[in-house]
Structure formats: C-alpha cells, structure tokens
C-alpha positions as CSV (number, residue, x, y, z in Angstrom):
1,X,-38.8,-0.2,10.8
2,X,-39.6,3.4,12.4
3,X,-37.7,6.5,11.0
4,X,-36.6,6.9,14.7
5,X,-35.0,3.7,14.5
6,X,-33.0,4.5,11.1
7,X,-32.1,7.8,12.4
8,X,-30.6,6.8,15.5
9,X,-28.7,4.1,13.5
10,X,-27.3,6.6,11.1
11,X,-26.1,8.6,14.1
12,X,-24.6,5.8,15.6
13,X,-22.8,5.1,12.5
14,X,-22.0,8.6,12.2
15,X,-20.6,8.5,15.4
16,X,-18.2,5.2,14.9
17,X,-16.9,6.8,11.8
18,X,-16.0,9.9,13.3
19,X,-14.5,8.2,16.2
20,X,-12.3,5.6,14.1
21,X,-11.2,9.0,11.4
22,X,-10.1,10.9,14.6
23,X,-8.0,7.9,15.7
24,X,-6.4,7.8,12.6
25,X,-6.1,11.3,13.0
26,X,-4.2,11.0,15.9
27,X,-2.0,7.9,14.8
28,X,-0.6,10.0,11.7
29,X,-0.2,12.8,14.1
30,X,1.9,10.8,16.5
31,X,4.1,8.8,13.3
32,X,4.5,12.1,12.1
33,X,5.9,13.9,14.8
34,X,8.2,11.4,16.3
35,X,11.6,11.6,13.9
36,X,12.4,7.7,13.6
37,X,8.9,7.1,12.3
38,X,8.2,10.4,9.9
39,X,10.3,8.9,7.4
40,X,9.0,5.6,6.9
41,X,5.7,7.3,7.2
42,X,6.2,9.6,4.4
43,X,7.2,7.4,2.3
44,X,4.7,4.3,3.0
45,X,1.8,7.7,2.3
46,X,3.7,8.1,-1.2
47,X,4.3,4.0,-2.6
48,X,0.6,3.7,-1.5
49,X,-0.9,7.0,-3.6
50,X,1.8,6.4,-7.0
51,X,0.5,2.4,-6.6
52,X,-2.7,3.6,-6.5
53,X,-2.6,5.3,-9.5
54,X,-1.2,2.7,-11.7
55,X,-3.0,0.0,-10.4
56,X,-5.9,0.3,-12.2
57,X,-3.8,0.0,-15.6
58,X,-1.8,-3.0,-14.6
59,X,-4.4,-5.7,-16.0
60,X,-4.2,-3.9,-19.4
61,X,-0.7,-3.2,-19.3
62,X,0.1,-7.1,-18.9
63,X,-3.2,-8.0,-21.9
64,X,-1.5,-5.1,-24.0
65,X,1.7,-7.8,-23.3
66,X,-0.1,-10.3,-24.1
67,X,-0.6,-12.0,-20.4
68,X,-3.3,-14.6,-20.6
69,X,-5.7,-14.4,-17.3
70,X,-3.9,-17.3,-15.8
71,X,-0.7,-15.7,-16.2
72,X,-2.4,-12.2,-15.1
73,X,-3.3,-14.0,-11.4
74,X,0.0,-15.8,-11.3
75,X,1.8,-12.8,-11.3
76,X,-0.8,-11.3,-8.6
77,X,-0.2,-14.5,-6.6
78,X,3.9,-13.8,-7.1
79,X,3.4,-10.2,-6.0
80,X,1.2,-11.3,-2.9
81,X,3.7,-14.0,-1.7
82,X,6.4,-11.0,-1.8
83,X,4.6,-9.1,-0.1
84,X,3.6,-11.9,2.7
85,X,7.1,-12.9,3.1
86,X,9.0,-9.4,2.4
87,X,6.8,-7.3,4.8
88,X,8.1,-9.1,8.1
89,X,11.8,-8.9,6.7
90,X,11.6,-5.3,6.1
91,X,10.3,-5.0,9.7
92,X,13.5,-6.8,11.1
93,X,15.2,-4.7,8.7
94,X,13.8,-1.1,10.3
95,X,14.3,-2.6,13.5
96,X,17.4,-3.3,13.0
97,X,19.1,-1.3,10.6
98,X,16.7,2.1,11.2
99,X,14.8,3.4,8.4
100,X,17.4,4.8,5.7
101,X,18.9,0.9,4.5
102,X,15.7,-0.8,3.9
103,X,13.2,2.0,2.8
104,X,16.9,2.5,0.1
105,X,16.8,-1.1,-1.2
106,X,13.0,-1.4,-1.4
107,X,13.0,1.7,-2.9
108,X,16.0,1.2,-5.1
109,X,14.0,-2.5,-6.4
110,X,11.0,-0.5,-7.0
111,X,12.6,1.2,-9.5
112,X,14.5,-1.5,-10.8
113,X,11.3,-3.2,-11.4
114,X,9.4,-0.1,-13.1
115,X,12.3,0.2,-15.3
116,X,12.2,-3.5,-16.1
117,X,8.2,-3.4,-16.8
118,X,9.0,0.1,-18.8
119,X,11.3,-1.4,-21.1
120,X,9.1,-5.1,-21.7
121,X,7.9,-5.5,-24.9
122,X,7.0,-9.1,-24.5
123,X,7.1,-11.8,-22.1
C-alpha cells in the first residue's frame, strides 16, 4: 500500500470525524437552545457523566457484596430490561406530561436506589 494511499485515507477519516463532531455540535446547540428540551438535556449530560464515574466500581462493589458472576450478569440483565422497557415509557411520559414529572420520578428512584445500594451490607 502507497503512503499516498494511507494519507488520503487518514484525511478521509479525518474528514468524517470532523463532519459527524460538528453535527453533534449542532444537535446540542439546537436541544440546548430550545427551552422544552434544555432541561431534559441537562440532565441526560449529568446521569450519563456521575454513571460514568461509578461504573467502573460496580463489579467490585457487588464482589465486595459478595455477588457471584452469575448474580453479577443477572443484575446487568435486570438493569438492561429496565432500561429497554422504561426508556419508551419515559418517552410517553415527556410527551405527555413535559419534562418536570418524569425527569422528578426517575430522578427521585435514582436516588432511592443509591440510597438502597449505600446502605447494603449483604444480599
């Protein structure tokens, strides 16, 4: 393979990058400007950087619980299945209700269920 050819693949890729990041761009741009989507956007950003952070120390959390590895992937198949069943709900929901009553109850059961892993000594 030629150095041309790598080069002008890499500048290709380059440029599909740059195109799909300036989309994005513009997507966030638009949610955020538009007051009945800011909101939900907001707060979708923040679950998704605080679950990022304590994701990695979930499998050790449940072993320090002592989970097995079986009951370590049925709980990931539990959370799944909420979220494949609970994500069109909460889209009724919005539509529905607007943002402040379901972003308030998933919010308020997010809690709820920190607290409830907080305080779990055992299984």
């Amino acid at each position: 393979v030629s150095s041309t050819v790598i080069i002008a693949t890499a500048n290709n890729n380059n440029n599909k990058l740059h195109t799909i990041l300036h989309t994005q761009k513009q997507t966030l741009t638009l949610f955020l400007t538009h007051p009945s989507t800011r909101t939900p956007t907001i707060v979708l950003y923040v679950a998704s950087f605080g679950g990022a952070l304590h994701s990695a120390v979930t499998t050790y959390f449940y072993l320090a619980i002592g989970a097995s590895e079986m009951n370590i992937g049925q709980f990931g198949f539990v959370m799944s299945t909420g979220a494949l069943v609970g994500s069109p709900l909460s889209g009724w929901a919005l539509d529905r209700y607007g943002p402040w009553v379901p972003i308030s109850v998933t919010a308020g059961s997010c809690a709820v269920g920190c607290l409830w892993r907080g305080i779990a000594t055992s299984l």
